[in-house]
C-alpha positions in Angstrom: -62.5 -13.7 -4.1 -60.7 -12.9 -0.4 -56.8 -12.6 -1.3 -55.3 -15.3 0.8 -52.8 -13.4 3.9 -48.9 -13.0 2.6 -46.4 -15.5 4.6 -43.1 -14.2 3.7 -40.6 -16.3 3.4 -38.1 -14.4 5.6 -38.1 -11.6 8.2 -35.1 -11.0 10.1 -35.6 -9.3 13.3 -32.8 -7.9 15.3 -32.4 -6.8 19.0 -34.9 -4.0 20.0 -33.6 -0.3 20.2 -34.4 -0.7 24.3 -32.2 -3.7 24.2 -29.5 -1.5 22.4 -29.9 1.8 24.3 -27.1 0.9 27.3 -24.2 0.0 24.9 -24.9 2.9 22.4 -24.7 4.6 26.0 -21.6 3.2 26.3 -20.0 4.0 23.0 -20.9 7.7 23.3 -19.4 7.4 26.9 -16.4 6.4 25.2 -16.3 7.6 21.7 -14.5 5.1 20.1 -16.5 3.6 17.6 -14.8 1.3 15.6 -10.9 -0.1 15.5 -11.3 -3.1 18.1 -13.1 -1.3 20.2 -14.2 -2.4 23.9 -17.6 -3.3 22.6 -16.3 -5.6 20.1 -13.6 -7.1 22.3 -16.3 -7.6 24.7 -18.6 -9.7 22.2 -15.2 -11.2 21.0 -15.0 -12.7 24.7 -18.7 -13.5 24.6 -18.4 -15.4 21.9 -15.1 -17.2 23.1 -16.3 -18.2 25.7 -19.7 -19.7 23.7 -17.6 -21.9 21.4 -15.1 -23.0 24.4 -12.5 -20.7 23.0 -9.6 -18.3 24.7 -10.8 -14.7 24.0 -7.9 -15.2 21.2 -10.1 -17.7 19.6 -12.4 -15.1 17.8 -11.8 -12.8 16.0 -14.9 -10.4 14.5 -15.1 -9.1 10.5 -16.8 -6.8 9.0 -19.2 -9.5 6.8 -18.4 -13.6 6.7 -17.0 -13.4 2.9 -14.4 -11.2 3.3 -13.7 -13.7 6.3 -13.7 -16.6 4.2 -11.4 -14.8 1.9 -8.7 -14.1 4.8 -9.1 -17.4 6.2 -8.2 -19.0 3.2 -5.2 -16.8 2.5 -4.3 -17.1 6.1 -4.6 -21.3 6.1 -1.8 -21.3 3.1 -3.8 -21.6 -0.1 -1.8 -21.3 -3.0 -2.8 -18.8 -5.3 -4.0 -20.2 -8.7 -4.8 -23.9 -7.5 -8.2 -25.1 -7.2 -10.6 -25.0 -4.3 -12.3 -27.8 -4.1 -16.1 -26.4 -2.8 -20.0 -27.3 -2.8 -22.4 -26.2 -6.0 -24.6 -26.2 -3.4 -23.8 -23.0 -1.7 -24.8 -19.3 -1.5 -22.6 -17.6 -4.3 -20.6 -15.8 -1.4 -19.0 -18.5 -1.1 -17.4 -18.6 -4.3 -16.8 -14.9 -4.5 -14.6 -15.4 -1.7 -12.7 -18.5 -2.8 -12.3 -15.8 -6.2 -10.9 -13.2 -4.3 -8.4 -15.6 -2.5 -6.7 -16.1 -5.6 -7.8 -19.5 -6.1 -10.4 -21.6 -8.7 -13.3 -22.7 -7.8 -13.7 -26.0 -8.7 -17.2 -27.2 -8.2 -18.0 -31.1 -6.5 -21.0 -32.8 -5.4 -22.7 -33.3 -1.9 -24.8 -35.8 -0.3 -28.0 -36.2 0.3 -27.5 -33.7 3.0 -26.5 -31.1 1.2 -22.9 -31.5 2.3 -19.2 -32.4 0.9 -17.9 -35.5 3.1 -14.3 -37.0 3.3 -15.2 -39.7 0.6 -16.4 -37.5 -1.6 -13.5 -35.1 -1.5 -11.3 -38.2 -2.0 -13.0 -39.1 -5.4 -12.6 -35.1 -6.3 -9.2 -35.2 -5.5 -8.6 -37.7 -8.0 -10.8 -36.7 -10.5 -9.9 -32.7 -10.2 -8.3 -31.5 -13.2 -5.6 -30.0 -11.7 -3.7 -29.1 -8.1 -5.9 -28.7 -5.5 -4.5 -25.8 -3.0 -7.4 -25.9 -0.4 -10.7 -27.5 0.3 -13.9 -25.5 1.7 -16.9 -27.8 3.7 -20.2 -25.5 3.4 -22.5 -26.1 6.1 -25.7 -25.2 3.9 -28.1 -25.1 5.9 -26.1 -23.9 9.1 -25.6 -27.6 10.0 -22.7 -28.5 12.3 -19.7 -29.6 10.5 -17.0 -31.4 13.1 -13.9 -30.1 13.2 -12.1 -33.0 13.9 -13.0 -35.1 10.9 -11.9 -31.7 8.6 -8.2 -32.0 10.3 -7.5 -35.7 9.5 -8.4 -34.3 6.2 -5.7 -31.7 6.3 -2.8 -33.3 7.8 -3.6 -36.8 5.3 -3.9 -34.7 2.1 -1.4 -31.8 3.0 -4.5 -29.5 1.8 -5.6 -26.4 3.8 -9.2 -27.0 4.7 -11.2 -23.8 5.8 -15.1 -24.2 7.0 -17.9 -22.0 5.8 -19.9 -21.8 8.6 -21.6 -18.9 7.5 -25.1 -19.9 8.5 -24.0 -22.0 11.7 -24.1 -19.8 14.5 -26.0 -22.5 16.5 -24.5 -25.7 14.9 -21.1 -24.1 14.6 -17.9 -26.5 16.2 -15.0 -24.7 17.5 -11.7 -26.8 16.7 -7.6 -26.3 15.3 -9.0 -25.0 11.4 -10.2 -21.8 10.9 -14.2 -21.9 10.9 -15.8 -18.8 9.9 -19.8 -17.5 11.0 -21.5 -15.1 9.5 -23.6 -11.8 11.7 -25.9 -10.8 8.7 -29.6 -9.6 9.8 -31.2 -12.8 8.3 -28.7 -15.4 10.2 -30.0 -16.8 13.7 -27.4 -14.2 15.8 -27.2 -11.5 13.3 -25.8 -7.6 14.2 -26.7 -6.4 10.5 -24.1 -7.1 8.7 -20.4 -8.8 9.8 -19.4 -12.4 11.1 -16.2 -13.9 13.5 -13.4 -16.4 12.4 -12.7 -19.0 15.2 -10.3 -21.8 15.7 -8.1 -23.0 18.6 -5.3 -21.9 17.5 -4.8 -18.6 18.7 -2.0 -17.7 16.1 -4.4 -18.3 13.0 -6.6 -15.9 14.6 -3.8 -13.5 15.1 -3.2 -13.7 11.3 -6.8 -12.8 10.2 -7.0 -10.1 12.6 -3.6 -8.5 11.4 -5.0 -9.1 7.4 -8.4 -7.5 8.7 -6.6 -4.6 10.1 -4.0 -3.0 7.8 -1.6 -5.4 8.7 -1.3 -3.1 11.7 -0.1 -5.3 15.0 0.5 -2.5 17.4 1.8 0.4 15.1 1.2 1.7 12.2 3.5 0.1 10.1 1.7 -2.4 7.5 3.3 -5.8 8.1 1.9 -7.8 5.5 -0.7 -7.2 2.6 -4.2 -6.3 4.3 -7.5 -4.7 3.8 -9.9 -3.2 6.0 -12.6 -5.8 7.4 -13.1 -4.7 10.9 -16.7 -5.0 13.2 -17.5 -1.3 14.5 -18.7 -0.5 17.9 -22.5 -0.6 16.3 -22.2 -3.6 15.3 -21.1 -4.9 18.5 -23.5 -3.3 20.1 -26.1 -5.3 18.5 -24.1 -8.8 18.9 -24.1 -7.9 22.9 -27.5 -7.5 22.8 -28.3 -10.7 20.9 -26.6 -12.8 23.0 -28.0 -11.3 25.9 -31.6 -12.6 24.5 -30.0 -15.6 22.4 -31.7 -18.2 24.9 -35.0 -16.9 24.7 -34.3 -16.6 20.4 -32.9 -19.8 19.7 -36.2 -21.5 22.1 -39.0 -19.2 19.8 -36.7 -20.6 16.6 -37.0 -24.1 18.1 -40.3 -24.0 18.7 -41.2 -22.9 15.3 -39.4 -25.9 14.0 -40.8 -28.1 16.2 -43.6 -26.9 14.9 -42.7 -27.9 11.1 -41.8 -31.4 12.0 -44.8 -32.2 13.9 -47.0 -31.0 10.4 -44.5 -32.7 8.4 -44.6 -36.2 10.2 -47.7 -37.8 8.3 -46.1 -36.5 4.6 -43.1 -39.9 4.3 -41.9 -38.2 0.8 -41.0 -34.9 2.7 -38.4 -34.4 4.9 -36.1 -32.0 6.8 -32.5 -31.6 7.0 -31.6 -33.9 10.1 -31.7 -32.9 13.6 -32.9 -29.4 12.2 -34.7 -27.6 15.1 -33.3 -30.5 17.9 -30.3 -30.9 17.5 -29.2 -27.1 15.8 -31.1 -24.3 14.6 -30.7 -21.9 11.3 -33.0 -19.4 10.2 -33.0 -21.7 6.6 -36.0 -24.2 7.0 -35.8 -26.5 3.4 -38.1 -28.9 2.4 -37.0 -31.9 0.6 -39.8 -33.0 -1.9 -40.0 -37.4 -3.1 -39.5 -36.7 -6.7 -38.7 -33.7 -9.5 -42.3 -33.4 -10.5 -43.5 -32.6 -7.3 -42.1 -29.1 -7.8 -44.1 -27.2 -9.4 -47.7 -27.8 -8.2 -46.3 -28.1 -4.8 -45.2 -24.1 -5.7 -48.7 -23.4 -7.4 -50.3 -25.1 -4.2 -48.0 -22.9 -1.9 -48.5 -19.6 -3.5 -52.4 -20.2 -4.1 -52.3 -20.1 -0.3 -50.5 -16.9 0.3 -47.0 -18.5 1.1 -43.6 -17.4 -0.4 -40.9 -19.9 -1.1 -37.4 -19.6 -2.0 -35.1 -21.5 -3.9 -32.4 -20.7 -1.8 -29.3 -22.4 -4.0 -30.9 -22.0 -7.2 -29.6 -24.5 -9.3 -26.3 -24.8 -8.2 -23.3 -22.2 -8.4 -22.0 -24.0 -11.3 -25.1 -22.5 -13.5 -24.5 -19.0 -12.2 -23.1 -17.0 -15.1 -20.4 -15.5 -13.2 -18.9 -18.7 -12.4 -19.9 -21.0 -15.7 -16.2 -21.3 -16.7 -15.0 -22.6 -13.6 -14.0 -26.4 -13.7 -16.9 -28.8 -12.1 -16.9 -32.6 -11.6 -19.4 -34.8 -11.7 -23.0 -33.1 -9.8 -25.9 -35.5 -10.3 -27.2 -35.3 -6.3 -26.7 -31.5 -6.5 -28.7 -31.1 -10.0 -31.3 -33.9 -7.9 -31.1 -31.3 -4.8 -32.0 -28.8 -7.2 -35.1 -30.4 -8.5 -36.4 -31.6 -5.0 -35.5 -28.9 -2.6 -37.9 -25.7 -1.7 -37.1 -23.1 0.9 -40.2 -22.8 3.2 -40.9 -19.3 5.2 -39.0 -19.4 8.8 -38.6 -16.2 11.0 -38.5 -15.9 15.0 -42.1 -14.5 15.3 -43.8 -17.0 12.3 -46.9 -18.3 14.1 -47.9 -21.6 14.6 -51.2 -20.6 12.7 -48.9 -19.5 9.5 -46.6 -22.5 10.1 -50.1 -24.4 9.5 -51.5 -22.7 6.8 -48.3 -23.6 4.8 -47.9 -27.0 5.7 -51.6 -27.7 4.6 -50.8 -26.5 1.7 -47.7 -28.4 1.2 -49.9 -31.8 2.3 -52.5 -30.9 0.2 -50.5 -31.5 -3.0 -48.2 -34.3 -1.8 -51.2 -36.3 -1.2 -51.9 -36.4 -4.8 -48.7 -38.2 -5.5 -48.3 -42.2 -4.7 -44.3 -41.6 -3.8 -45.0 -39.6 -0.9 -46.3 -42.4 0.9 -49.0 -40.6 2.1 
């Protein structure tokens, strides 16, 4: 019997060390390696200038949960009141609302995978008691506008903050504070770290001066701070991933395009919208027609060789850490849960692997009427 090839379901690949070698040049040159240094106020700039921002837009963090954690304490969340936030989110997400001094209090999504402004209007009435913030998740590293997150603000009197962790591509610069996440298996990664953003230059200033000591130009502590800044390294590897980001974010596209045009003929499975068009993640999900699906479409996928993911599990709410925490109403989240399977996506996946899974994907769908197929 010939073992069928391994397709992993991930592998992050960062800039080259010939793509590095001129800014580790330049950090030796100057031997500053970490504390703002001109490497990271360069990328700071880059990535400004990316999102439309003043170079006082961005500031860079040392990973994108302890920036979630600042930018909620910076956006005026009351300590002890409830954070209204996806189930359907990576766990760092709720670690960071934890260590903001706030509750988690779990609310469903649509069929997207998303919190909307209706549905955070029904969880403001149904929460069980003050809400002192609300975080939007973009899941899958869809965009999430800006705009429509302020009217909810300035209507509700709530601090929004955006968890943008895996949005590099789809992220939206605007007046809240968005925050991005660098780790190695995100589209732009440098390892490990991430950037806050927003228009509003002063909300920026805050997070750096929480990042940073509370130091603002001495070395007296001005306010209660920790330590989250991006060394030079770091940097170093940001620089030279947006130096190649055109030519990363086309092989990711392609890769995608790839998925959709396999996918086409399967009605009962579908892809997050305007994945690989409109925005790009290095999350590719599958969403199946029905809960029974699951399991020979996993048996069908790993007879072939291909790993899958279940990237949210079942929803935060069933994580033991965070069982206690209040939850509303979840029945499209526990349906998400039932019907969603993370598919292998990386920058070099070939289009041969990209087949070889999708045949097996078809391959079971076809036995099931739903599907359409």
């Amino acid at each position: 019997m010939i073992t069928p090839k391994k397709i992993p379901v991930a592998r992050p690949r960062l800039p080259p060390a010939g793509a590095l070698a001129p800014y580790i040049e330049r950090i030796d040159g100057a031997r500053w390696y970490s504390n703002f240094g001109p490497l990271c106020m360069e990328f700071e700039a880059r990535l400004a200038a990316r999102f439309g921002l003043s170079p006082a837009g961005i500031c860079t963090i040392s990973n994108a949960t302890l920036g979630l954690e600042l930018a909620l304490r910076t956006a005026g969340a009351k300590p002890g009141t409830l954070c209204l936030l996806p189930s359907w989110t990576f766990s760092a997400s709720v670690h960071a609302v934890l260590e903001a001094g706030l509750i988690p209090c779990f609310m469903d999504v649509d069929d997207q995978g998303l919190i909307t402004p209706d549905l955070v209007h029904e969880a403001l009435t149904a929460a069980p008691s003050e809400v002192g913030a609300i975080m939007p998740v973009a899941v899958c590293g869809q965009p999430i506008d800006p705009a429509v997150w302020s009217r909810v603000a300035q209507q509700s009197g709530i601090p929004v903050v955006l968890d943008a962790a895996p949005g590099f591509d789809g992220a939206r610069a605007g007046n809240l504070l968005s925050v991005v996440s660098l780790h190695a298996t995100k589209i732009l990664g440098v390892g490990e770290g991430g950037f806050v953003m927003s228009s509003d230059p002063d909300l920026v200033a805050s997070v750096r001066l929480k990042s940073n000591f509370g130091f603002q130009g001495s070395r007296e502590a001005l306010t209660q701070a920790t330590n989250g800044k991006l060394s030079e390294y770091a940097a170093a590897v940001g620089l030279a991933g947006l130096d190649e980001w055109p030519a990363r974010r086309a092989a990711f596209q392609a890769a995608a395009q790839r998925y959709r045009d396999n996918l086409a003929d399967i009605p009962g499975a579908w892809l997050p919208a305007g994945w690989g068009q409109d925005w790009c993640s290095t999350t590719c999900v599958v969403g199946l027609p029905e809960p029974a699906c699951l399991m020979p479409v996993l048996d069908s996928l790993h007879g072939a060789g291909v790993e899958t993911r279940a990237w949210w599990g079942r929803g935060m709410h069933t994580h033991r850490a965070f069982a206690g925490y209040p939850r509303l109403a979840l029945p499209v989240t526990e349906r998400l849960a039932e019907t969603i399977l993370g598919l292998p996506f990386y920058i070099d996946m070939t289009f041969e692997e990209i087949d070889t899974v999708c045949a097996a994907l078809r391959q079971e769908l076809r036995r099931w009427p739903e599907s359409g197929a």
